[in-house]
ROSE-4610 file (N, C-alpha, C; in Angstrom, 1 decimal, always signed):
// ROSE-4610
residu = [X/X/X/X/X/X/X/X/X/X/X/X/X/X/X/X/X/X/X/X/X/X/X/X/X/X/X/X/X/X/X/X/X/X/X/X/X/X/X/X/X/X/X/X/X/X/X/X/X/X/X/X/X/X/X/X/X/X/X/X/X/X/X/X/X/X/X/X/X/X/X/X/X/X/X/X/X/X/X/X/X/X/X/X/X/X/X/X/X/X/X/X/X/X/X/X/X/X/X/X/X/X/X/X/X/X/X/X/X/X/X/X/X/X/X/X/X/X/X/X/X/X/X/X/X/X/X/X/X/X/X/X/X/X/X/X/X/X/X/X/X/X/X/X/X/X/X/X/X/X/X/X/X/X/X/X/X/X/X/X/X/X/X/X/X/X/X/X/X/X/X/X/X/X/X/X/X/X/X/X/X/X/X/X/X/X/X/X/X/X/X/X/X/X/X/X/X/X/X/X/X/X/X/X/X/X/X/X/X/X/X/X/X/X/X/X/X/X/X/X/X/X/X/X/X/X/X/X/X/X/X/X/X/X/X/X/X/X/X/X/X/X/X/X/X/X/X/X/X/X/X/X/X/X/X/X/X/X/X/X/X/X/X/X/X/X/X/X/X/X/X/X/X/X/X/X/X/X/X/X/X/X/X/X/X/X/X/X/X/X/X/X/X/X/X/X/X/X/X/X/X/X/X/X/X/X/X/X/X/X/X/X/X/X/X/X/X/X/X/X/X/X/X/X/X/X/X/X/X/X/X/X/X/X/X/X/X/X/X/X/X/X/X/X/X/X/X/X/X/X/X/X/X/X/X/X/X/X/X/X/X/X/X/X/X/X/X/X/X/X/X/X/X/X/X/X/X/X/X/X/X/X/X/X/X/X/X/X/X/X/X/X/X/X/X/X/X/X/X/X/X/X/X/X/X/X/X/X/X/X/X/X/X/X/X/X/X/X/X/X/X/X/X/X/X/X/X/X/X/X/X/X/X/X/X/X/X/X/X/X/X/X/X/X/X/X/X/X/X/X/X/X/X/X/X/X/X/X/X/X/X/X/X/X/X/X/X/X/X/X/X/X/X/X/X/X/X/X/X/X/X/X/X/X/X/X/X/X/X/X/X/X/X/X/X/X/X/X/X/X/X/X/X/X/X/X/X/X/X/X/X/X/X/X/X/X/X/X/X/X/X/X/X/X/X/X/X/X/X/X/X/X/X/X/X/X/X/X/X/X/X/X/X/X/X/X/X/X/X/X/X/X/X/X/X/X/X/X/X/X/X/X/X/X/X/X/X/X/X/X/X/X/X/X/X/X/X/X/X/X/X/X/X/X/X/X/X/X/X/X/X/X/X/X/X/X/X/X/X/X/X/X/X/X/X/X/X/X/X/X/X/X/X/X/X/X/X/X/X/X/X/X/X/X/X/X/X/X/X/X/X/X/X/X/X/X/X/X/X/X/X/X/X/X/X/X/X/X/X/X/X/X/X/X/X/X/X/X/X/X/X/X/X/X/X/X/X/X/X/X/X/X/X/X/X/X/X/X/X/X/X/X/X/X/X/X/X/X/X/X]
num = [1/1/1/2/2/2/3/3/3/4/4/4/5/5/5/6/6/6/7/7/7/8/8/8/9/9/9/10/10/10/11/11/11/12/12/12/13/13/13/14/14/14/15/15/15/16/16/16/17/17/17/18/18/18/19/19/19/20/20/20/21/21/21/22/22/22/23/23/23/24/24/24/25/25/25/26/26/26/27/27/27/28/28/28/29/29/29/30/30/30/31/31/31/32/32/32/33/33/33/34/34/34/35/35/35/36/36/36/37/37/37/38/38/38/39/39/39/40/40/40/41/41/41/42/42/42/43/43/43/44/44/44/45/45/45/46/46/46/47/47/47/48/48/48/49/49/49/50/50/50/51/51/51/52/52/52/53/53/53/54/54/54/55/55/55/56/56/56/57/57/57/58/58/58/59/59/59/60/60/60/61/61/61/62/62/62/63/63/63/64/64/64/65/65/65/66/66/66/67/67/67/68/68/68/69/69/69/70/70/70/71/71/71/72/72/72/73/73/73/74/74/74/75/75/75/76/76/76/77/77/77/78/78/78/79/79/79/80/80/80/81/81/81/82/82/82/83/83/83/84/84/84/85/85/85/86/86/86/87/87/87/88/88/88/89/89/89/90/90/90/91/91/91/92/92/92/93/93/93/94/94/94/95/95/95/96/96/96/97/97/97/98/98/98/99/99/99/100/100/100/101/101/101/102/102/102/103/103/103/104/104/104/105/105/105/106/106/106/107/107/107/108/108/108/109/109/109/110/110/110/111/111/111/112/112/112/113/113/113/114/114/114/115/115/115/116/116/116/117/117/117/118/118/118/119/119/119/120/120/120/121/121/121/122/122/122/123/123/123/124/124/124/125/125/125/126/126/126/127/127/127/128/128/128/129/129/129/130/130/130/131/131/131/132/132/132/133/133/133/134/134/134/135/135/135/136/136/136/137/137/137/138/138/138/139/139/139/140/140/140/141/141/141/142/142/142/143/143/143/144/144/144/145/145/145/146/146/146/147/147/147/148/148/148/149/149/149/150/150/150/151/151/151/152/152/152/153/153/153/154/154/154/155/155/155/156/156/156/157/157/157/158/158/158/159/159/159/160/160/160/161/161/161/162/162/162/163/163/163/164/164/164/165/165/165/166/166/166/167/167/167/168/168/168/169/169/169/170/170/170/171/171/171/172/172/172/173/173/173/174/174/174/175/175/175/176/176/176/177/177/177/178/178/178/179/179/179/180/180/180/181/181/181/182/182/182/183/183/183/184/184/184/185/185/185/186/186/186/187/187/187/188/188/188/189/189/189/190/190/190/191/191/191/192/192/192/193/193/193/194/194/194/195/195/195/196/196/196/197/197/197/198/198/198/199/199/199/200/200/200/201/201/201/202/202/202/203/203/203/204/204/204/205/205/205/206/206/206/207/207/207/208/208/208/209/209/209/210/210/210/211/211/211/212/212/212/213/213/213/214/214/214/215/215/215/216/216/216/217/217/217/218/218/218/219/219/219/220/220/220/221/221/221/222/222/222/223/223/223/224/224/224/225/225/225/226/226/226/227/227/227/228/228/228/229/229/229/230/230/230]
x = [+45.8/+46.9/+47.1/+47.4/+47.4/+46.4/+45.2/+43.6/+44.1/+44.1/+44.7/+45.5/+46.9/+47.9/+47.4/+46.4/+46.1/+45.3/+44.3/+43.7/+44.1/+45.3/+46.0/+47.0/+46.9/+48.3/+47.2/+45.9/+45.4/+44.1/+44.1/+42.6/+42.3/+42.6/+41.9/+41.5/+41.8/+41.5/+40.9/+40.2/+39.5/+38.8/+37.6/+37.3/+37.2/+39.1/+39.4/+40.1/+40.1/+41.4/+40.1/+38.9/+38.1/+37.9/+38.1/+37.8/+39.3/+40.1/+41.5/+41.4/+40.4/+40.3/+39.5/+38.8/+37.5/+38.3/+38.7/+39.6/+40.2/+41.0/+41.8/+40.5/+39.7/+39.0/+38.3/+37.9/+37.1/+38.2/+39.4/+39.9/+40.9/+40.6/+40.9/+39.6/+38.4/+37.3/+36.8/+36.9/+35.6/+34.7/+33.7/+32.6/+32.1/+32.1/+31.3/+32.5/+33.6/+34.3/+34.3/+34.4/+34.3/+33.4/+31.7/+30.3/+31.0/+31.3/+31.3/+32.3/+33.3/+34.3/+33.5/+33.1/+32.1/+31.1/+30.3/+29.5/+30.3/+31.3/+31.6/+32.3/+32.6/+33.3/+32.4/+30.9/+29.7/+29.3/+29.3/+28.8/+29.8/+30.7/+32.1/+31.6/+31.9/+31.6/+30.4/+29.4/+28.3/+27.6/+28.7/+28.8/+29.5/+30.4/+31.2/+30.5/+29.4/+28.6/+29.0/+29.9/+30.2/+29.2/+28.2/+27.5/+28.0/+28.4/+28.9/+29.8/+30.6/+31.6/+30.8/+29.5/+29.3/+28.4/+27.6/+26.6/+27.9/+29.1/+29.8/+30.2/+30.2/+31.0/+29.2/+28.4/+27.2/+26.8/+26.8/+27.1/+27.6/+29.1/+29.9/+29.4/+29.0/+28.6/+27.6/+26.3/+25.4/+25.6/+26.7/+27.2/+27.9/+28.5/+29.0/+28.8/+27.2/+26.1/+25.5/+25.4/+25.1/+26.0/+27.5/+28.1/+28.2/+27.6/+27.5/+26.6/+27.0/+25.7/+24.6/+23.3/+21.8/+22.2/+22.1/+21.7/+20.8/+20.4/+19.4/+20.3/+21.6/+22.4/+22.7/+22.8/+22.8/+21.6/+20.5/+19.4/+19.2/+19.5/+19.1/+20.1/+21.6/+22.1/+22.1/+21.4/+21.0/+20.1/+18.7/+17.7/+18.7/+19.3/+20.5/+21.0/+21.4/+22.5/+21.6/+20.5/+19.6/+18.8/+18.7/+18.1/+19.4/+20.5/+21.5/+22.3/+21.5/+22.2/+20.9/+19.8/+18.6/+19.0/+19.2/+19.4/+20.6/+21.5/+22.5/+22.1/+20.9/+20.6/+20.4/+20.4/+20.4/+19.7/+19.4/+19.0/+17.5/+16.9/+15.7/+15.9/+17.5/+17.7/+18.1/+18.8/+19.6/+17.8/+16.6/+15.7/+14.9/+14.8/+14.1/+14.9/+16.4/+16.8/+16.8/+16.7/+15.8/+14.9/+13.7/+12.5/+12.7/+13.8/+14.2/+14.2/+15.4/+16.3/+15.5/+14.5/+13.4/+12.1/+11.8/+10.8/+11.5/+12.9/+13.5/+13.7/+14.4/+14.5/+13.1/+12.1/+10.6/+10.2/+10.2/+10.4/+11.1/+12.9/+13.3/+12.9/+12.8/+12.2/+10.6/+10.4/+8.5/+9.1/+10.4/+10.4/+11.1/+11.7/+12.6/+12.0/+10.0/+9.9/+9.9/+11.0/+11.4/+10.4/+9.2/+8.3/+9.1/+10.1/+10.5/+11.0/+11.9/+12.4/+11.6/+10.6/+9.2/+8.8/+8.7/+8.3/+9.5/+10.7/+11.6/+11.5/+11.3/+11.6/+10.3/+9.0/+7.8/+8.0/+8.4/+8.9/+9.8/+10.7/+11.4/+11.0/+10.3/+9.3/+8.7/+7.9/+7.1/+8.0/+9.1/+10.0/+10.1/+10.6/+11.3/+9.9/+8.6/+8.1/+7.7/+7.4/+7.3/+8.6/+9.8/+11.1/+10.9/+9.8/+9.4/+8.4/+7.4/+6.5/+5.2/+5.2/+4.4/+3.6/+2.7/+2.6/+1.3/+0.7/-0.5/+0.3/+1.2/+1.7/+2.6/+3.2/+3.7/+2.9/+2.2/+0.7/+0.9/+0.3/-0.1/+0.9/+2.3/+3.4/+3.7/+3.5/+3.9/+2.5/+1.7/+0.4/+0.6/+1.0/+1.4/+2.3/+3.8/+4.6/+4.2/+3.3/+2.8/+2.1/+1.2/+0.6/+1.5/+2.5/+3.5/+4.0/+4.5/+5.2/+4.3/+3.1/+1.8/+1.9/+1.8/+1.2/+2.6/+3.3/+4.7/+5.0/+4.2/+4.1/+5.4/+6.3/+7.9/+7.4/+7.2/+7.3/+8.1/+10.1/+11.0/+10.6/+10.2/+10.0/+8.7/+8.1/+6.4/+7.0/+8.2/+8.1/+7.8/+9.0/+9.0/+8.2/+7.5/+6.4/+5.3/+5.4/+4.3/+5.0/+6.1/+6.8/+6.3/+6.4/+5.9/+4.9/+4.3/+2.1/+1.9/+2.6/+2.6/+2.9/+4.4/+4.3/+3.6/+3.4/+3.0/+1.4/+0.3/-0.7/-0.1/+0.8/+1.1/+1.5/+1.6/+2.5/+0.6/-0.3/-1.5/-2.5/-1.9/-2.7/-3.8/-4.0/-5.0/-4.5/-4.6/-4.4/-5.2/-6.1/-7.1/-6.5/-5.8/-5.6/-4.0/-3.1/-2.1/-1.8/-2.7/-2.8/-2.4/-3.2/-3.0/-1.8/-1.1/-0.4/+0.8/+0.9/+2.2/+1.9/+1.0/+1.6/+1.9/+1.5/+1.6/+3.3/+3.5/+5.4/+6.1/+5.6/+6.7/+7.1/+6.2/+6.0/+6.8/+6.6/+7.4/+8.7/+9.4/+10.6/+11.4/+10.4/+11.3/+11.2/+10.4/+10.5/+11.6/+12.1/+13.1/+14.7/+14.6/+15.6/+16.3/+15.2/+15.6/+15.3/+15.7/+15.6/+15.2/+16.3/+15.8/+14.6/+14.4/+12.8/+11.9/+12.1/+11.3/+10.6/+11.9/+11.7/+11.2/+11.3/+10.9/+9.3/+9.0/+7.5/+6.8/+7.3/+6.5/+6.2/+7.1/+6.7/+5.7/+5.8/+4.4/+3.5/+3.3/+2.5/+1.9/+2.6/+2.3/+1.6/+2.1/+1.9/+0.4/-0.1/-1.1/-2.5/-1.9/-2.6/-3.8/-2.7/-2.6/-4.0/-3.2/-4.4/-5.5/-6.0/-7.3/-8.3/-7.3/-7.7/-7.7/-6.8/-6.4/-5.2/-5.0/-4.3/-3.5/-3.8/-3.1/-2.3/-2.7/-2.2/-1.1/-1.0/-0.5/+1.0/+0.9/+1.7/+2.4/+1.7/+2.3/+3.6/+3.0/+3.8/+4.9/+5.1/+5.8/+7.0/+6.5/+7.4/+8.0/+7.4/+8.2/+9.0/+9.3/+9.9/+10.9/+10.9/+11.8/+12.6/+12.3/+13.4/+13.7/+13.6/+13.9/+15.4/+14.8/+16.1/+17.0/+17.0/+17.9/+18.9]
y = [+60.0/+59.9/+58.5/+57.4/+56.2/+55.2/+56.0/+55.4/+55.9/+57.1/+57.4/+57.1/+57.0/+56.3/+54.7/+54.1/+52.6/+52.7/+54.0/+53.7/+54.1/+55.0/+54.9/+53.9/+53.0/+51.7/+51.0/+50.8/+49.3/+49.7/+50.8/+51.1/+50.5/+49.3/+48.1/+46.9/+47.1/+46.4/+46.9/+47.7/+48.4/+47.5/+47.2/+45.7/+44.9/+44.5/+43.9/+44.2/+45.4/+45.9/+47.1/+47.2/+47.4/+47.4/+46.8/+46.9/+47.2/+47.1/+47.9/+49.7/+50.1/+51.3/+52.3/+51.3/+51.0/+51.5/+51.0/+51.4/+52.2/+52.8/+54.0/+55.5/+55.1/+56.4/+56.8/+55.7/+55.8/+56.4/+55.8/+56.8/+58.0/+58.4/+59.8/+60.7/+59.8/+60.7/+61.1/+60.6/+60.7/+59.9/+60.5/+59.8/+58.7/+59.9/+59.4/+58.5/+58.6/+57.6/+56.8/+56.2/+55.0/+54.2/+55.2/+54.5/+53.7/+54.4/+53.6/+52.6/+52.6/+51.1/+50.1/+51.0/+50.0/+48.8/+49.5/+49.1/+48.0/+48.2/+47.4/+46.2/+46.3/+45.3/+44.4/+44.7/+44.0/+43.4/+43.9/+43.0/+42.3/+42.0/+41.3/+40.1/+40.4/+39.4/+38.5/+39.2/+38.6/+37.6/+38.2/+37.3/+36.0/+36.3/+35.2/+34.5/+34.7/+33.8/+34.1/+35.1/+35.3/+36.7/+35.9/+37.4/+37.3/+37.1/+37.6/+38.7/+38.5/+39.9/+40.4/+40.2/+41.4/+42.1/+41.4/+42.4/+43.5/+43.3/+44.2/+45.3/+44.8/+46.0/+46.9/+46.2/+47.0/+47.9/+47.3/+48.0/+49.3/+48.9/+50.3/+51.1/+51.0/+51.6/+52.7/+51.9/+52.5/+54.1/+53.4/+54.6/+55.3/+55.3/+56.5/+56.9/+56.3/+57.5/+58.5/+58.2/+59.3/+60.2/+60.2/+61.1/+62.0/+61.5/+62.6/+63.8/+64.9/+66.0/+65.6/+65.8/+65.3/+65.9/+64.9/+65.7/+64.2/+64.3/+63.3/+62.2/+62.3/+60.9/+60.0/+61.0/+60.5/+59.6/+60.2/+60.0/+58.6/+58.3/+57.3/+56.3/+56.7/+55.4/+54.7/+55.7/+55.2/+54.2/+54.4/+53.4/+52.2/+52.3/+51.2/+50.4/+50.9/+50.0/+49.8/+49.6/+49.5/+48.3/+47.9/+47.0/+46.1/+46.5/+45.1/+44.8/+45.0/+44.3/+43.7/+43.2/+43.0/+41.6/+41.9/+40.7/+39.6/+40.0/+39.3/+38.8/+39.1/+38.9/+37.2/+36.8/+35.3/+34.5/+35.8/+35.6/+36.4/+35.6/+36.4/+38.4/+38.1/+39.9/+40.2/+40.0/+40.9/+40.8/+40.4/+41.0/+41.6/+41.5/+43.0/+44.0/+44.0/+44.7/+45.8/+45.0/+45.1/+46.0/+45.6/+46.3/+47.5/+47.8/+49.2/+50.1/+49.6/+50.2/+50.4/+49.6/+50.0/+50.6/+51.0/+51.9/+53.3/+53.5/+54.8/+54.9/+54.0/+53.6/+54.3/+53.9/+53.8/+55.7/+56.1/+57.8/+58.1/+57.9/+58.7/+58.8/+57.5/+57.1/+57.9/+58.2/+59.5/+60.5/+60.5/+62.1/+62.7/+62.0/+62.3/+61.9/+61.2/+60.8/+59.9/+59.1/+57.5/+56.8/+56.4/+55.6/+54.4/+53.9/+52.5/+52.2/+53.4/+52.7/+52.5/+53.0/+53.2/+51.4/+51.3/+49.7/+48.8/+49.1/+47.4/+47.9/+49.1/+49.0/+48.2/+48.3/+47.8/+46.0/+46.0/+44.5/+43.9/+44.9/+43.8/+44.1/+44.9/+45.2/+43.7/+43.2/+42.2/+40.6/+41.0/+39.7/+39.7/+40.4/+40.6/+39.5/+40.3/+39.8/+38.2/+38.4/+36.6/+35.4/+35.7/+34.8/+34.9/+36.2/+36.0/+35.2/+35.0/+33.8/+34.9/+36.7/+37.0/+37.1/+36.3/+36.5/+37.5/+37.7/+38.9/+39.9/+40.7/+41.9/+41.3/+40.1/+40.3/+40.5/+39.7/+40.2/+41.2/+42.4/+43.5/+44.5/+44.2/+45.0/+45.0/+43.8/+43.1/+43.6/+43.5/+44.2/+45.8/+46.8/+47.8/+47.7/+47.3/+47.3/+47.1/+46.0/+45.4/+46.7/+47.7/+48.4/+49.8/+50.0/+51.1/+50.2/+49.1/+48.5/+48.3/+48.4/+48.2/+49.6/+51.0/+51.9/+52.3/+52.0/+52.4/+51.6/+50.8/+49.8/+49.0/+48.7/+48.0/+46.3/+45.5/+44.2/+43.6/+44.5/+44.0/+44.2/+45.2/+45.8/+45.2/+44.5/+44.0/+42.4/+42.0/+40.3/+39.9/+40.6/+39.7/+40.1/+41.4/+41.2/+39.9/+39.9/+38.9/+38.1/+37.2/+36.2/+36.2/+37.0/+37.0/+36.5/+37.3/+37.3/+35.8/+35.2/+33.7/+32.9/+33.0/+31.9/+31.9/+33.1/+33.3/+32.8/+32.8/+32.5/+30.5/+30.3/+28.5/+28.4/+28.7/+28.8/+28.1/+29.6/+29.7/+28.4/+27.8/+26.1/+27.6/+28.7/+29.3/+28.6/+27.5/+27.4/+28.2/+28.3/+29.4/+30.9/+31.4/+32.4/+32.3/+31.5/+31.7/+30.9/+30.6/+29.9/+31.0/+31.8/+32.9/+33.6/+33.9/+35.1/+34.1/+32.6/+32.1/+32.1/+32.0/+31.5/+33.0/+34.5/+35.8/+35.8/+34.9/+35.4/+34.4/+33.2/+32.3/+32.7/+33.4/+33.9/+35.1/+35.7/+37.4/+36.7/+35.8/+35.7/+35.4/+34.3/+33.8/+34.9/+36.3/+36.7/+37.7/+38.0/+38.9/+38.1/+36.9/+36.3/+35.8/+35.9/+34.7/+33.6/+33.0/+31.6/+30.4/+30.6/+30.0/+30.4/+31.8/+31.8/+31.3/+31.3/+31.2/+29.5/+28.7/+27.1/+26.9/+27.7/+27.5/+27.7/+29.3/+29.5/+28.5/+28.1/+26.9/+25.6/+25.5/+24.3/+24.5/+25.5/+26.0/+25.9/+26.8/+26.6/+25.0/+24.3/+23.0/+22.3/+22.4/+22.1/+23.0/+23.9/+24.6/+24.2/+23.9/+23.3/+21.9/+21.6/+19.8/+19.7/+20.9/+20.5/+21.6/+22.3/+22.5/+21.7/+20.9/+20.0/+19.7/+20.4/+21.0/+20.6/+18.6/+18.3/+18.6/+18.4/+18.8/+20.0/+21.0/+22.4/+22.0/+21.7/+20.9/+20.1/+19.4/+18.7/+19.7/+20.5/+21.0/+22.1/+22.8/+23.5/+23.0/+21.7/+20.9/+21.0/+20.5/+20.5/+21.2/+23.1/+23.5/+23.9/+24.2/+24.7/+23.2/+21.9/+21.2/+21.2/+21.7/+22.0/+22.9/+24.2/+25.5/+24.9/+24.5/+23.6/+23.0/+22.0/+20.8/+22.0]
z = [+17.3/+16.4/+16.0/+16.8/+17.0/+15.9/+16.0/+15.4/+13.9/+13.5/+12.3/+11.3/+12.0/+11.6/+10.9/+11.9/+11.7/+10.5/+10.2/+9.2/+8.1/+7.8/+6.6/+6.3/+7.2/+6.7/+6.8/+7.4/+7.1/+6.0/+5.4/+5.1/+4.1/+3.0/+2.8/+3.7/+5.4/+6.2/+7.2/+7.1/+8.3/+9.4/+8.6/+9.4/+10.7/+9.2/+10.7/+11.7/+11.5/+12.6/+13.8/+13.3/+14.0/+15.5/+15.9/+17.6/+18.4/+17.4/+18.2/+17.4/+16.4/+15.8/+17.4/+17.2/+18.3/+19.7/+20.0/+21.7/+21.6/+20.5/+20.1/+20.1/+19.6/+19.2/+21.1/+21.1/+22.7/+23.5/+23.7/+24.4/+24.3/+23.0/+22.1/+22.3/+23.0/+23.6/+21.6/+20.9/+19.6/+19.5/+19.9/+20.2/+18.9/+17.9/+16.6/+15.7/+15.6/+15.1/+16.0/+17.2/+18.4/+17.9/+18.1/+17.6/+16.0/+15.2/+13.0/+13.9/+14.5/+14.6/+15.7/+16.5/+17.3/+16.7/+15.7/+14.9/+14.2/+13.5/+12.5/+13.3/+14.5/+15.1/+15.5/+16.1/+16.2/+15.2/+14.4/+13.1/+12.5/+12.2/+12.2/+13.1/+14.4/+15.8/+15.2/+15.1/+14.2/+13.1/+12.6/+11.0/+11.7/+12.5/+13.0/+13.9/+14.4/+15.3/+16.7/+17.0/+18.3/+18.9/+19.8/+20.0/+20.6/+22.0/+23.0/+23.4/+22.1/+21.6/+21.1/+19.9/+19.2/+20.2/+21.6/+22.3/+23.3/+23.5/+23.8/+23.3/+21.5/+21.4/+20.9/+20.9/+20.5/+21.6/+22.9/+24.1/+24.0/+24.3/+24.2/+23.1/+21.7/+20.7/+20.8/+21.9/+22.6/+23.0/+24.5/+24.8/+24.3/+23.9/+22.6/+22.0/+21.4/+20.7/+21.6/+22.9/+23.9/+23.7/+23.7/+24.2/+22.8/+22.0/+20.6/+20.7/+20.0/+19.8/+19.2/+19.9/+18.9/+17.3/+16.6/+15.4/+14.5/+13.2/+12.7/+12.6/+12.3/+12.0/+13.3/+14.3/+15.4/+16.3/+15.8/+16.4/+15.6/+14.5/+13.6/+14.2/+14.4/+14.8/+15.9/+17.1/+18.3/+18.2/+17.0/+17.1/+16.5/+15.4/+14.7/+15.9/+16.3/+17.6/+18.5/+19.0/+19.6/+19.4/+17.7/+17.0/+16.9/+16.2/+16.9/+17.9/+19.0/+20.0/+20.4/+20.0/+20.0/+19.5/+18.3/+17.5/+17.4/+19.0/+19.4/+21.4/+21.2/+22.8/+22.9/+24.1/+24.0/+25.2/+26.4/+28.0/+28.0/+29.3/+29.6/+29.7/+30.6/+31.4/+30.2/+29.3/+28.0/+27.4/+27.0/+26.6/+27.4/+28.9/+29.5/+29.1/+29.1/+28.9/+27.4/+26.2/+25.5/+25.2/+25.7/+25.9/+26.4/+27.5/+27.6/+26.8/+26.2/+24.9/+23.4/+23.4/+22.3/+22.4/+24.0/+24.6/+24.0/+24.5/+23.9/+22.9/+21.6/+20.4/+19.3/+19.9/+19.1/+19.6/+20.5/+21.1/+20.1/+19.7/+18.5/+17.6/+16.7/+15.7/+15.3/+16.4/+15.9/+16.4/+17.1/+17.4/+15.5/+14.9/+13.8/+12.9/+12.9/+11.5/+10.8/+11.6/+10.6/+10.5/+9.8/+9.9/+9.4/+8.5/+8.4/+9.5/+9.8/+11.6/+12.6/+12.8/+13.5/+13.6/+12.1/+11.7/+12.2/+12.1/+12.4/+14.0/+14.8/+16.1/+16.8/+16.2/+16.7/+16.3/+15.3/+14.6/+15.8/+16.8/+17.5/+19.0/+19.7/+20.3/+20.4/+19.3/+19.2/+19.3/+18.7/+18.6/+20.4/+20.7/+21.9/+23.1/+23.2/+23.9/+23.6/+22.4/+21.5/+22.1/+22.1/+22.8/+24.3/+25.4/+26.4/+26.7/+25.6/+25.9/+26.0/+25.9/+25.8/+24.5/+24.2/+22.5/+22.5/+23.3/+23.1/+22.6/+23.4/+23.1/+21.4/+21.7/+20.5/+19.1/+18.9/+18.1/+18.2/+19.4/+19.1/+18.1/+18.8/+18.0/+16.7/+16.4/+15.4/+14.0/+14.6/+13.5/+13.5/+14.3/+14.2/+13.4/+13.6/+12.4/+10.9/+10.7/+9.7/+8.6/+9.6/+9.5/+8.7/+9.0/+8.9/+7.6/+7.8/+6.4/+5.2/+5.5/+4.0/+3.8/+4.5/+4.3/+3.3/+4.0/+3.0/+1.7/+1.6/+0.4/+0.0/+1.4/+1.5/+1.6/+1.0/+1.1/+1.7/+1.5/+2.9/+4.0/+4.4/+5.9/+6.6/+5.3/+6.2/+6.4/+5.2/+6.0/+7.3/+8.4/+9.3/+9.9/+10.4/+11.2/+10.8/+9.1/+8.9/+10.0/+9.6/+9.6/+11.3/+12.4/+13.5/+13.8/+13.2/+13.2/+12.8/+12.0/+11.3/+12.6/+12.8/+13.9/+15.5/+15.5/+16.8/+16.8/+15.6/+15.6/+15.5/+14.9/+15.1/+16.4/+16.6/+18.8/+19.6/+18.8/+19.6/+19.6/+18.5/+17.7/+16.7/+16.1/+15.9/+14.2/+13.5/+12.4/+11.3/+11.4/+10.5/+10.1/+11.3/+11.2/+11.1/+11.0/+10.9/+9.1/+8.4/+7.1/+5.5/+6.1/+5.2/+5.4/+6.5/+7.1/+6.8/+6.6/+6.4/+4.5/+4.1/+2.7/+2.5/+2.7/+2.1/+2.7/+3.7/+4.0/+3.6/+3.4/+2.6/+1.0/+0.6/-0.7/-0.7/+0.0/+0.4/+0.7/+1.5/+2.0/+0.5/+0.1/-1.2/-2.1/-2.3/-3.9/-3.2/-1.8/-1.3/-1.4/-1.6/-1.1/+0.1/+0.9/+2.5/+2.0/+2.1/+1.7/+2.8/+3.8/+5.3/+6.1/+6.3/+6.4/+5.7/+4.4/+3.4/+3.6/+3.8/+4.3/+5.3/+6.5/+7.4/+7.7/+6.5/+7.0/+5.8/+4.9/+4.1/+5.0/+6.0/+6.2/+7.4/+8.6/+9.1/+8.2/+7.3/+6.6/+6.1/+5.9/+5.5/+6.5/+7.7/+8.9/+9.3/+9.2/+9.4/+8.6/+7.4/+6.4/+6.2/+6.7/+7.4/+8.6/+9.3/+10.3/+10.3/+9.3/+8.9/+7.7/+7.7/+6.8/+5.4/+4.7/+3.4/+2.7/+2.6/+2.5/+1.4/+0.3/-1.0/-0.8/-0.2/-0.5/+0.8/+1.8/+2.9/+2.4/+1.3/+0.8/+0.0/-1.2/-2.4/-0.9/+0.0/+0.7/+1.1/+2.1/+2.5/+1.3/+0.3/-0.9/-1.5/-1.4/-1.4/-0.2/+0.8/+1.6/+2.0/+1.2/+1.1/+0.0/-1.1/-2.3/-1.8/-0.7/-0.9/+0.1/+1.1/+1.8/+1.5/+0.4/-0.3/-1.2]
């Protein structure tokens, strides 16, 4: 009643009144309205730079997709909240932890079909072990995603795996093989509109360049991914 009331007096502010929507529904026992304020209060937290709140309320979010009936929206927001609390982790244990949560994640995702979710869950699969220092597996993941995001012909969905495959081959000193795989995602980030990737994988790239010996193209890169910056 309480959660209700709030959303007809604030409902041009939902927002922000989120994580008190949030504790109202959870303990009115609605699962699936808890999860939408849960969510929105993590990404709020987020935008704000505060993971620490946002990996809680993604947390709780978690569990209160459990307590929902299976059905396909359900199944989909489980892999959802799965992937951002991923992207608010910051410790070695919050990414084993991780890797749990997207062993089961990547299971829904082919039990329901989602081949684009299929792809961002294998995408952070690969992230995940890459910030561990495992970069074989991350490779491996990361070209499966890659694999799923060409066949689907999504240029968003294939960036960042590139964007992986890119740096993880600069991690390996493999300049040869990370030359190509950075200019095809510096070019992808910028025609999508990342812009900070975009600078970032130009200047690998420049840097990759450089030391296969390919100066000119070495520089022209550098330069861009420093106008992209300025």
């Amino acid at each position: 009643v309480i959660a209700r009331a709030m959303e007809e007096i604030f409902a041009d502010r939902l927002e922000e009144h989120s994580p008190v929507l949030a504790y109202h529904y959870v303990r009115g026992h609605e699962a699936a309205k808890a999860t939408d304020y849960l969510v929105r209060a993590g990404d709020r937290a987020m935008r704000l730079y505060a993971n620490a709140e946002a990996a809680v309320h993604y947390t709780e979010a978690l569990a209160q997709v459990e307590k929902q009936p299976e059905s396909l929206r359900q199944a989909e927001q489980r892999v959802d909240v799965v992937m951002k609390l991923c992207g608010v982790s910051g410790s070695s244990q919050d990414f084993e932890r991780d890797l749990g949560n997207l062993a089961d994640a990547l299971r829904v995702a082919e039990r329901i079909g989602d081949r684009r979710r299929q792809s961002q869950v294998l995408y952070w699969v690969g992230r995940t072990h890459y910030v561990l220092g495992h970069v074989a597996p991350g490779i491996e993941h990361a070209e499966r995603a890659l694999t799923i995001a060409d066949e689907l012909g999504d240029d968003s969905l294939a960036a960042m795996p590139v964007n992986l495959l890119g740096r993880s081959y600069f991690v390996m000193s493999d300049f040869q093989k990370a030359c190509p795989i950075l200019e095809r995602n510096a070019s992808q980030l910028e025609r999508i509109g990342n812009r900070v990737e975009a600078a970032t994988a130009y200047a690998g790239l420049g840097w990759s360049l450089a030391m296969v010996g390919q100066f000119d193209r070495a520089l022209q890169a550098a330069d861009r991914g420093l106008a992209i910056a300025q």
